[in-house]
Each structure stands twice: as C-alpha cells, then as structure tokens.
Backbone bond lengths (Angstrom), bond angles and torsions (degrees), N, CA, C in turn:
res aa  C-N    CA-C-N  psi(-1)  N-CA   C-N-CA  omega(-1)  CA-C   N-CA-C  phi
1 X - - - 1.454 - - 1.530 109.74 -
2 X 1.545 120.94 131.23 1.296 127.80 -174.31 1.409 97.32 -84.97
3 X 1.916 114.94 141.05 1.459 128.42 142.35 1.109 117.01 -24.81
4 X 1.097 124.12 139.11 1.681 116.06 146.81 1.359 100.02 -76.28
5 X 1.406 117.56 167.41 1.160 148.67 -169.52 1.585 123.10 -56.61
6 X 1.711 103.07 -47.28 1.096 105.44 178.28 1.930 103.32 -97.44
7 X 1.388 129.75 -5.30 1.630 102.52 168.77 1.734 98.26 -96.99
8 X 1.528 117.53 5.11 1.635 98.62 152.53 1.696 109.23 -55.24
9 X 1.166 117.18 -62.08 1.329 145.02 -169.68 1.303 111.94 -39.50
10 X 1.572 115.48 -38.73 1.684 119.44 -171.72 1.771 78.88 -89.95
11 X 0.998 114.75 -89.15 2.056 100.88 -172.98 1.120 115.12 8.46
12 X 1.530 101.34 -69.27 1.590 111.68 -164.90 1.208 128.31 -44.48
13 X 1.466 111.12 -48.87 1.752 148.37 159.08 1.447 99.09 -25.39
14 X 1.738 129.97 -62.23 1.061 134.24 -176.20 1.817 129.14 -94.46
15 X 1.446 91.40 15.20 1.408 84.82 -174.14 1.315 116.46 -151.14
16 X 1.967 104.48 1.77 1.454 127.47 174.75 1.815 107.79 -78.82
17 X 0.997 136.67 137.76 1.250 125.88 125.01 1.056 150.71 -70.14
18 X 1.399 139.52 161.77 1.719 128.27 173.56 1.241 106.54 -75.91
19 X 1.352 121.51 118.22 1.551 129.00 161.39 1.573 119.31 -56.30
20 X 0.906 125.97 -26.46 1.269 138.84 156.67 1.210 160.28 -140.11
21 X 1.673 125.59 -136.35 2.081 92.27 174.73 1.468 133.94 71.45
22 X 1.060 121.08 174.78 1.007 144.20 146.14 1.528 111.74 -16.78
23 X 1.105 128.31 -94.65 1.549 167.52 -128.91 1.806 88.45 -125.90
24 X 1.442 119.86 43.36 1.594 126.91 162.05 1.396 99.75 -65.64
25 X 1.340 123.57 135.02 1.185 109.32 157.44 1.374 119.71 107.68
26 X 1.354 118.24 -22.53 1.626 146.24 -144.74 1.664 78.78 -99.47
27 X 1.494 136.77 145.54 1.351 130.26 132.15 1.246 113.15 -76.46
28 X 1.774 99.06 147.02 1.438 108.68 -168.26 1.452 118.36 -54.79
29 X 0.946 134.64 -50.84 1.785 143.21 -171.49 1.481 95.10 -60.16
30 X 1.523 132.05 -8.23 1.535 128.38 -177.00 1.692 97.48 -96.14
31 X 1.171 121.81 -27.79 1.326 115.37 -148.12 1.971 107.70 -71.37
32 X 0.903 124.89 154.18 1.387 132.89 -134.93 1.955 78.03 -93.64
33 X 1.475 96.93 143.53 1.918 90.54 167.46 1.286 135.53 -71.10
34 X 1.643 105.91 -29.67 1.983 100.13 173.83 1.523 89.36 -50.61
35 X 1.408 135.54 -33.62 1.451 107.27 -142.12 1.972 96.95 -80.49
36 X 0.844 87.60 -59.78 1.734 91.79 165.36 1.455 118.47 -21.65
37 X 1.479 102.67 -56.33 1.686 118.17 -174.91 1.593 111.38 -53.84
38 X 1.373 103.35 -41.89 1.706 119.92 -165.49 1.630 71.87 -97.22
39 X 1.083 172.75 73.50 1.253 150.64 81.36 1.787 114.67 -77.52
40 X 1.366 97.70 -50.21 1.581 113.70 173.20 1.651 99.42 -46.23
41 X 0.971 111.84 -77.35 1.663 115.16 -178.29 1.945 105.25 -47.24
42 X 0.742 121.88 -47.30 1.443 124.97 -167.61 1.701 106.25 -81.74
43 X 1.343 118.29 -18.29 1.480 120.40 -153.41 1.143 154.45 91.14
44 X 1.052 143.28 105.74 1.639 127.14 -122.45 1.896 78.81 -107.75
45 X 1.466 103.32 145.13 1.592 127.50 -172.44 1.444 93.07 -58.15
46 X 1.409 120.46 151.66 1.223 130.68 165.43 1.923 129.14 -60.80
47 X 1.256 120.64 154.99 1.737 88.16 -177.16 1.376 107.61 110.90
48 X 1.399 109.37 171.52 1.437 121.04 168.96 1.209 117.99 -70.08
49 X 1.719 122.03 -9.19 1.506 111.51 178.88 1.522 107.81 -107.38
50 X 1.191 91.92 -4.61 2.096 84.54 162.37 1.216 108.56 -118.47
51 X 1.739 125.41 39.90 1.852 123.65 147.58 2.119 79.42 -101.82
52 X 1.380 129.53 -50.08 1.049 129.75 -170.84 1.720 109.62 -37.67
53 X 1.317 105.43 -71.79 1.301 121.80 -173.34 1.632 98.70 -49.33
54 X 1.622 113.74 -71.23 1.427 112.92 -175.98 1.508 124.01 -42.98
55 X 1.351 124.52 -22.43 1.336 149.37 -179.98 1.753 117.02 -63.16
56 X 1.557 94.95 -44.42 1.356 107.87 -166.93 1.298 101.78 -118.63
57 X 1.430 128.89 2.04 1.500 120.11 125.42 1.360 129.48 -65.67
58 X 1.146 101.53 -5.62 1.832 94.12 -176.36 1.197 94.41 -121.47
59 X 1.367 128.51 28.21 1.353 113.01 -176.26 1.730 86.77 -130.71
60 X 1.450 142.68 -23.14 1.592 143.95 160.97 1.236 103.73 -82.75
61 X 1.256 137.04 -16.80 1.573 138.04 154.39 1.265 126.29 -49.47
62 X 1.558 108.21 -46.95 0.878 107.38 -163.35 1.518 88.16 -128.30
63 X 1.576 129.42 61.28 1.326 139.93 -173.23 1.719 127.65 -2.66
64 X 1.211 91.31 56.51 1.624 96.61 -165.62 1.568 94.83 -105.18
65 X 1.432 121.51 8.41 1.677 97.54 163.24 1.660 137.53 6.19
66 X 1.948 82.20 -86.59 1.343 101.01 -156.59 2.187 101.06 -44.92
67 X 1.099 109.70 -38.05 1.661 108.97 171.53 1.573 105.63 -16.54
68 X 1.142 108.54 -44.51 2.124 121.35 -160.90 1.655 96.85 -79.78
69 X 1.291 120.38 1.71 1.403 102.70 173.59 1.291 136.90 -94.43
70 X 1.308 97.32 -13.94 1.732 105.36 -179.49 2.009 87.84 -77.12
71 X 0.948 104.72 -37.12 1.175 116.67 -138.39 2.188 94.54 -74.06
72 X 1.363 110.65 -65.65 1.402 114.26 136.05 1.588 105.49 11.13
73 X 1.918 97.49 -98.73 1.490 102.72 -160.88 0.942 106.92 -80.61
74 X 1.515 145.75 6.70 1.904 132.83 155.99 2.029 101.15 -62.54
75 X 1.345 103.57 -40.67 1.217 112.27 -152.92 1.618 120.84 -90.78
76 X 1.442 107.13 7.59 1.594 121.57 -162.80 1.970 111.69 48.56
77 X 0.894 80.01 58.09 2.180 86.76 177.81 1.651 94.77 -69.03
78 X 1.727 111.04 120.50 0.899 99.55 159.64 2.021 104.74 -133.33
C-alpha cells in the first residue's frame, strides 16, 4: 500500500538530512527556525529539499511541532 503524499512528507522531516550549508548533516525537523526564516525570505532551494525545508517552516510557524512526535518514535528519530 502506497503513502499518501503528504505522510511521505512528515517521514522525510524526521529522517532527511541537510545536504548542505551550514546545518549539513542536521535532520530537517532539528534545523534551528531563523534558519528556515532566512530561507523563506531568500527562497527555499529547488527539489525535494525545498518542499522539506518549506514544510518545516510552516510547520514552527505555525507551532505544530508536537505533529513530529508520533512520527519521531514510528521512525527511530535519533
């Protein structure tokens, strides 16, 4: 049975890293919010890591964290 689209999307959040930058290495749902903020303003990279990035700016924007926790412990978030 296929994901839908958007709980690919929450996974990803917890189990992607940043390919680059600053914050290489960082999984996305860790990455600090100015940095997000100064992406929003600057433009989020083309690709699957700027729906990622854009995702999890709008998701500490709009303080919806706690959402990433089930999601976390299905997924071994470490």
């Amino acid at each position: 049975m296929e994901l839908p689209d958007h709980r690919k999307i929450m996974i990803q959040l917890v189990t992607t890293r940043m390919p680059f930058g600053k914050y290489k290495g960082r999984l996305v749902c860790d990455l600090p919010e100015f940095y997000l903020v100064w992406y929003s303003g600057k433009g989020f990279p083309p690709g699957n890591i700027g729906v990622l990035l854009s995702t999890m700016y709008e998701i500490k924007l709009n303080g919806l964290e706690s959402l990433l926790t089930p999601i976390k412990r299905d997924f071994g978030y470490r």
